[in-house]
N, C-alpha and C positions, 0 to 999 in steps of 0.2 A: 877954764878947766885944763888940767896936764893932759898932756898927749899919753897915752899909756906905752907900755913900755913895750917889747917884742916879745920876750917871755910871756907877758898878761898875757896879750893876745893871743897866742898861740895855747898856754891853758884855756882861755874862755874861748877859742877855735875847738878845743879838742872835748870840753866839756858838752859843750851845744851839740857836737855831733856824737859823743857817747848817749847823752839826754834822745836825740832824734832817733837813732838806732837802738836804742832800749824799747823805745815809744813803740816804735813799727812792733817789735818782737813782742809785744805785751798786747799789745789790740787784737794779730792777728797772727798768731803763735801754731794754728793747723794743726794743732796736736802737740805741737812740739815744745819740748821743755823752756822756757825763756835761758837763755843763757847767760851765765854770772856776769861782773863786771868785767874780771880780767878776759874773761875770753873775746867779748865785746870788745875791747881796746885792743885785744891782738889781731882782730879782725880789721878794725879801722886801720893803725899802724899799716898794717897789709897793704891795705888799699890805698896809702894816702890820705886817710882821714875823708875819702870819697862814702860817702854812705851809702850809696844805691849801690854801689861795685861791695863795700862790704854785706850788705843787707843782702845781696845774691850768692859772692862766695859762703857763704855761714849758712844759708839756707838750703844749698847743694850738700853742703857736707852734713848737715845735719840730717837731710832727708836721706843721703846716703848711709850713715851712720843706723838710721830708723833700720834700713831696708834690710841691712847686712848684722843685724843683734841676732 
């Protein structure tokens, strides 16, 4: 089997952890609106494609967001 190429993997890196951070936001959402695709990606991008470090900052902003409408 070919070795895949650095581009794949860094799509199928970035897909897997857009997929994991949707996930968390959909199961356990506290109220809070699930956020689109793009914002998701601009949250990862953010973090490095870190999910835990995005799944916090987005969480904060959101809840800040709630507190200040």
């Amino acid at each position: 089997m070919p070795a895949l190429h650095a581009d794949a993997v860094h799509v199928l890196h970035v897909a897997q952890a857009l997929a994991a951070l949707s996930a968390r936001f959909a199961s356990s959402n506290g109220g809070i609106d699930v956020p689109d695709e793009t914002t998701l990606r601009w949250y990862l991008r953010d973090r490095y494609f870190d999910v835990d470090e995005a799944e916090q900052k987005l969480r904060k902003m959101l809840t800040w967001r709630k507190a200040f409408r």
